[in-house]
N, C-alpha and C positions, 0 to 999 in steps of 0.2 A: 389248342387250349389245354392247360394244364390239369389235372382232376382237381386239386385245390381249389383253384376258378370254377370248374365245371362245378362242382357240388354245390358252391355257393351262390353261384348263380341258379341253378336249378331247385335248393331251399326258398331263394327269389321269389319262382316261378310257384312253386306251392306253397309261397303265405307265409313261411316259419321264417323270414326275412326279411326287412320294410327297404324300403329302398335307401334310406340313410345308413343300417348297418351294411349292407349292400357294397354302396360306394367307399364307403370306411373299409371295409376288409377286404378289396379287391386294392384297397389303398395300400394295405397293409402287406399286399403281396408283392406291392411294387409298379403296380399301373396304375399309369398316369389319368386323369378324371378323362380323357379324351378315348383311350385306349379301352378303359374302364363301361361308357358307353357304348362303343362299339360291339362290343363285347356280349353288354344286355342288349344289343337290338339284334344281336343274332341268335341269342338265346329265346326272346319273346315270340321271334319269328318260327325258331323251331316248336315253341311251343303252341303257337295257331296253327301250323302247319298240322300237329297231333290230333286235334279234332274236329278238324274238318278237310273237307278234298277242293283243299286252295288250287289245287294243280287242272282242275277239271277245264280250264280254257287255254291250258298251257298252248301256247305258238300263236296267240291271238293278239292283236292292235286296237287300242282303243284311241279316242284322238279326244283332245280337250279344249275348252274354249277356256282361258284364264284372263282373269283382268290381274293389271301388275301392281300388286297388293304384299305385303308382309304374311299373308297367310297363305299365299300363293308358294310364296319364296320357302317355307316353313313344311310344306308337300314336296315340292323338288329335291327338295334338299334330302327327303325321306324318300324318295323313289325308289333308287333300289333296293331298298327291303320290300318294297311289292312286287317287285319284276324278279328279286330270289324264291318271294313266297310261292306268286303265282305261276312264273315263266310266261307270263306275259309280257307286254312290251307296248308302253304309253308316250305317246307324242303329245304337243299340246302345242296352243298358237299363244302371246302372252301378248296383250293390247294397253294403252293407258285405260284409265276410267275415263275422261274426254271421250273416246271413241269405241270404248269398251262394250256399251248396253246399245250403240246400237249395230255393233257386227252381231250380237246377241239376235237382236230382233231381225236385221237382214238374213241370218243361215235360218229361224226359225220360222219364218214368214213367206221364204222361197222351198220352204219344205227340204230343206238338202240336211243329205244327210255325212255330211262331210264331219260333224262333232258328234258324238257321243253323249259326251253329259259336258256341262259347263257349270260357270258359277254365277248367282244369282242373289237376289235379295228379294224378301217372302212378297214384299208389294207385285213387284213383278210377276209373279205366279199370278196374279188376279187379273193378268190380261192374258198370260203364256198358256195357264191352265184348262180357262172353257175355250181358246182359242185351239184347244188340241193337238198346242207345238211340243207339250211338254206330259213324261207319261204319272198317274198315279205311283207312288214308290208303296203304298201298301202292298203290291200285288208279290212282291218281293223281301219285304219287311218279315210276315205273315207266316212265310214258306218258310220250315227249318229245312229243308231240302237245300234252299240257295243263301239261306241267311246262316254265317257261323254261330255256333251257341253260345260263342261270347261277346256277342255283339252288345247287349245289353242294352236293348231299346228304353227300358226304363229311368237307365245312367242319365240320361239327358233333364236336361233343367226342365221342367214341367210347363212353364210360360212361353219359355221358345221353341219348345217341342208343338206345340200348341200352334203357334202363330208362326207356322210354317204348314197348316194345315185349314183349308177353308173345302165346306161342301158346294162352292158353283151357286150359292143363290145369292143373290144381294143382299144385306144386311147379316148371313146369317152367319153364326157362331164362330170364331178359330178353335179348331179344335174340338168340333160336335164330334158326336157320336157317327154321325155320317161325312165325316172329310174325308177328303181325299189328301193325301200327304203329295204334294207338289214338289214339296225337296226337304234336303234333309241338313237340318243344322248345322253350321260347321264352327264359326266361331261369331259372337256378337259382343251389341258395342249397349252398354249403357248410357245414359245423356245425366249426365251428377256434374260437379262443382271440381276444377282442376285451380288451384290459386297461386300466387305466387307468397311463399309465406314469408319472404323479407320484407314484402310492400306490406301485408298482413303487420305485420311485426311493427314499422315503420309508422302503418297509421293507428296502432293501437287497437284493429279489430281483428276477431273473432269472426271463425268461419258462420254466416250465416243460416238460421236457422227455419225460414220462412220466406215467402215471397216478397212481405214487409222488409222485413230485416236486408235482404239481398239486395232491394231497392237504395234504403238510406248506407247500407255499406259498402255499396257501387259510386254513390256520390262522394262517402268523404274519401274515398282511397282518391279518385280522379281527383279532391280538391288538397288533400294532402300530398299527394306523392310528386305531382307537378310531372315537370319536363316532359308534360305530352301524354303521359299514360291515361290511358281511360280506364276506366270503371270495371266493364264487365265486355268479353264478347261472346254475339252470338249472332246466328245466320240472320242474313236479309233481303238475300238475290228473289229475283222474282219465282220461286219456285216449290213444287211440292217440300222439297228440303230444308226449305227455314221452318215450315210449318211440324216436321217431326223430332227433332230434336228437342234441345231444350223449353220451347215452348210447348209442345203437347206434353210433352212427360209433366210441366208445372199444372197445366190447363188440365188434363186427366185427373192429379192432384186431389184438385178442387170439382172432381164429381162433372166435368161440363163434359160434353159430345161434340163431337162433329153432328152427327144428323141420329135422329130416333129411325127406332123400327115399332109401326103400326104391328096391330097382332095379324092382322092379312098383308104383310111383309109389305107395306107402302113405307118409304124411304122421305125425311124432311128437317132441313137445315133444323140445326140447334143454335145455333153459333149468334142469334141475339136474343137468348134468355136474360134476365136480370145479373146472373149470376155470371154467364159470361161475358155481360159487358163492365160487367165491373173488372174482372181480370183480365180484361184487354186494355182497359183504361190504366191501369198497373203497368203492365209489358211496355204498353206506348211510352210511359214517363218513365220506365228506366231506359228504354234506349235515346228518348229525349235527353233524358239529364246525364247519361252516363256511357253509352255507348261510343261507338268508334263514328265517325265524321263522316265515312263514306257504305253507314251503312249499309244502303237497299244495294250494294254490290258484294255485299261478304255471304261468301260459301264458306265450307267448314276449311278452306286452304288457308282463307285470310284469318279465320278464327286460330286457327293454330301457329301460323306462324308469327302473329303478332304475339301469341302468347310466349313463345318460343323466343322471340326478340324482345320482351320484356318491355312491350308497346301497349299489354293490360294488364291488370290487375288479378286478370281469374276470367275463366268461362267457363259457360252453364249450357256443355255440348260433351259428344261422347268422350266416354270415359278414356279410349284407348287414344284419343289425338291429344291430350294431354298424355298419355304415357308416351309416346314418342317424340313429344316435345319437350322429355325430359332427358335426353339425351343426344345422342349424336353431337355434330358442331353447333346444338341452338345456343345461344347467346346466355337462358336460363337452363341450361343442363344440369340438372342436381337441386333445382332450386326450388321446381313445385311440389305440390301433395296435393292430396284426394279427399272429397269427404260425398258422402252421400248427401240429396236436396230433399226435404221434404216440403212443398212449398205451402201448402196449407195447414197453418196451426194446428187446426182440428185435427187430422190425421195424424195417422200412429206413424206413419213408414214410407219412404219412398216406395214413388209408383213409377220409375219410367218408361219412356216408350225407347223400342228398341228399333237397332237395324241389323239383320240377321245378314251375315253373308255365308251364304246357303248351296250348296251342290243338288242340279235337278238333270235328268235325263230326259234329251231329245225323243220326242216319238218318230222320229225319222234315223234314229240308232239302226244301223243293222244288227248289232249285238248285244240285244239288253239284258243277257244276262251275264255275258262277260260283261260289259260295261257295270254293271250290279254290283260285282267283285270287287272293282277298283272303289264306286262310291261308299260302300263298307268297309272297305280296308280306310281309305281317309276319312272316314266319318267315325271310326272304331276307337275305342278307349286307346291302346298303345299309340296309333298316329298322333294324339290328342295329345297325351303325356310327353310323348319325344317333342312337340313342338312347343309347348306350355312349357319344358326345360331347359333345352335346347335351343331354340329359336325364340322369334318373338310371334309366337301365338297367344295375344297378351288377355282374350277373353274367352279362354273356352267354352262347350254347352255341355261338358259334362261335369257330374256333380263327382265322378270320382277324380278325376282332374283338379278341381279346387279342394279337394279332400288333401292332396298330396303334400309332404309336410316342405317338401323343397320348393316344390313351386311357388308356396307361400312362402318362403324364407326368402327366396328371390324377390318376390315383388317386395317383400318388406324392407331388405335392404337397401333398397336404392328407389323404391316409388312411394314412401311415405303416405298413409290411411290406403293404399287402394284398395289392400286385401278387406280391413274393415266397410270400407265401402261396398263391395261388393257383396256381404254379409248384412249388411244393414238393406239393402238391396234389392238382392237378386229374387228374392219369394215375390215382389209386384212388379217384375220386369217381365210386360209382355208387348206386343202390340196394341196399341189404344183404337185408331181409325177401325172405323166401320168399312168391312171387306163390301168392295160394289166396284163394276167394271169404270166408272167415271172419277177413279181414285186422283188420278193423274190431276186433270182439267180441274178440280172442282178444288183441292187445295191448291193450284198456284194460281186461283184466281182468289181464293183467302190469302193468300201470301201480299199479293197483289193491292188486296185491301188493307191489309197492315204496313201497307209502305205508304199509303196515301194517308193514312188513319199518324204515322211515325210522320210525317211531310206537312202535317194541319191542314192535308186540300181537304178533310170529310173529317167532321166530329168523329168519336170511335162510335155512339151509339146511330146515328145516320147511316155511319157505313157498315155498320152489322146489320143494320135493318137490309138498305141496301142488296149485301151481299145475301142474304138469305133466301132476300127476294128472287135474287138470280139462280139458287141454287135450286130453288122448289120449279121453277121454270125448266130448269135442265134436265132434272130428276123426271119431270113428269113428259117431256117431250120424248124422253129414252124410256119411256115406260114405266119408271121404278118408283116417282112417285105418285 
């Protein structure tokens, strides 16, 4: 490297340099934006490597369990700057999601210790956690001994720092004062409004602004746009996963629960209050009047790539499947934009619920504190920026990452409101559900009821009674309520 570059890059590295003039005046030297890069990641790396002893597990193997994700591909792609930093040396197994959580649960259930640390979603920790397959990351967090000084636990977004973090008791807190951090953020998904704005344009509306509003401007796009487009989509397999997306981030919204916590921590459906049978009677009639035909079979695949093929109007599911369905060979590449949902009037701000995809360490690790290193290094500010740059690391959990004036200038260019969305946003983006080991069972059997309640076999108020009925049963046969 040249001293002209070295200097500049090393002003970088001490603040007297932003990363725009940065890439300009390395521009100006004659390197190319690729060579340019390369360049600061060897520069970043020597400067982690200055204060701290990245080298301490040098000649060690960690192994990973990865599901085959864009944020996965986004870590790979960044390896060897950790295997420079550390001299270590990371293997990893990469599975679809089909089959992905449950090689998860087979290595963690047979207690083997064949992976190290894998990747995760925080729901998950609430079975992996008291089950003792998966270790507390405070114990490591905590230690300036094995944690680098710039790691900056604070950088991380406050709500999903949070709900990645539950103490082991049913009902209680994400993010009390006594959690146990189960894994550690790596990138999440918001659940907001992804639309197509020529159909917008076409039928003369406006991105909506309330639940109301969503409802009647899901119908007139379906009854305007014609040749087949629907309205809105959003999940309806039978499953915990219709129930978190777009419906709880609306339903949190509007103040309703899954189930209350008693002050002596007894556990009990919410889910047929006045208030939530009124916003379920809403939900039912927009997927009635407006949704896609074969609902009670759509996951977030059929949600996206209808969007993608320009078979709806807009959907009200994570934020980042709309960003990747604006691109590639989709049919609408270039064609959507973003806006944040607030669904209840009364409220100031979107609230959504999130899905965290999260890196946690096996308690059957041989090596947790080399294995520490690696989930630091991909969980640290630099990993975060090279892939939020770089790749498509499209929702990072650091706030100095959405800070960054490029990264924002990217999504600007070419994903229309998302950076504004995510700012309108991200202060009520946490987990909604109530942490309790019967997460699973107890929403896909709500799921369940919202496709009989969308099908007219059960009024909506019948079957929230119903289903309540069931849940106080469950809750109290498991103890909890």
């Amino acid at each position: 490297m040249h001293e002209k570059e070295k200097d500049l890059i090393e002003a970088f590295l001490r603040g007297q340099v932003d990363r725009r003039g940065l890439i300009k005046g390395l521009g100006a030297m004659g390197l190319a934006a690729g060579t340019a890069g390369t360049l600061l990641n060897l520069g970043q790396t020597r400067a982690l490597a200055a204060d701290f002893d990245w080298q301490a597990h040098k000649g060690k193997t960690i192994k990973l369990l990865l599901n085959k994700h864009p944020y996965a591909d986004a870590m790979i792609a960044d390896l060897e700057n950790f295997k420079k930093l550390t001299g270590m040396n990371v293997v990893y197994d990469v599975f679809p999601e089909d089959v992905y959580f449950d090689k998860v649960t087979a290595a963690l259930s047979a207690s083997s210790p064949e992976y190290d640390a894998f990747m995760t979603g925080a729901y998950m920790t609430w079975t992996y956690g008291p089950a003792g397959w998966i270790t507390d990351l405070n114990e490591w967090i905590k230690d300036p001994a094995k944690t680098n000084p710039n790691y900056a636990w604070d950088d991380f977004l406050p709500g999903v720092k949070s709900s990645c973090a539950w103490n082991g008791k049913p009902g209680g807190a994400l993010g009390s004062e006594d959690a146990k951090q189960w894994c550690i953020p790596w990138a999440f998904e918001q659940n907001n409004i992804t639309y197509n704005k020529g159909m917008f344009d076409k039928a003369g509306v406006g991105v909506p602004g309330n639940l109301d509003e969503m409802i009647s401007t899901a119908a007139k796009l379906q009854k305007d746009i014609g040749s087949g487009v629907y309205g809105i989509g959003v999940r309806g397999s039978r499953s915990w996963a219709t129930i978190h997306p777009g419906f709880l981030s609306a339903y949190s919204n509007f103040n309703e629960k899954d189930l209350t916590v008693s002050a002596d921590g007894k556990l009990a459906a919410a889910m047929n209050t006045a208030g939530s049978k009124a916003f379920h009677a809403k939900w039912v009639q927009m997927i009635q009047e407006s949704g896609p035909k074969d609902w009670s079979t759509y996951t977030w695949y059929q949600v996206g790539t209808d969007l993608g093929a320009g078979a709806s109007a807009m959907i009200f599911d994570a934020d980042c499947l709309g960003y990747f369905m604006n691109g590639g060979d989709n049919k609408m590449a270039g064609k959507l934009a973003y806006a944040a949902f607030t669904a209840n009037p009364e409220a100031k701000a979107s609230t959504p619920n999130i899905w965290i995809w999260s890196l946690a360490m096996s308690n059957f690790s041989k090596d947790k504190d080399a294995t520490w290193y690696f989930l630091q290094w991909a969980s640290g500010p630099e990993h975060g920026l090279f892939g939020a740059t770089k790749m498509d690391f499209v929702d990072p959990v650091r706030q100095s990452v959405w800070k960054d004036e490029m990264f924002r200038e990217k999504l600007n260019k070419s994903y229309p409101g998302y950076v504004e969305m995510f700012d309108a946003s991200a202060a009520g983006a946490s987990i909604k559900f109530t942490a309790q080991p019967l997460f699973f069972d107890l929403t896909t059997e709500w799921a369940a009821t919202l496709q009989k309640m969308v099908a007219k076999e059960v009024p909506v108020d019948e079957g929230l009674d119903k289903l309540a009925e069931s849940i106080n049963g469950q809750l109290k046969e498991a103890g909890l309520g």
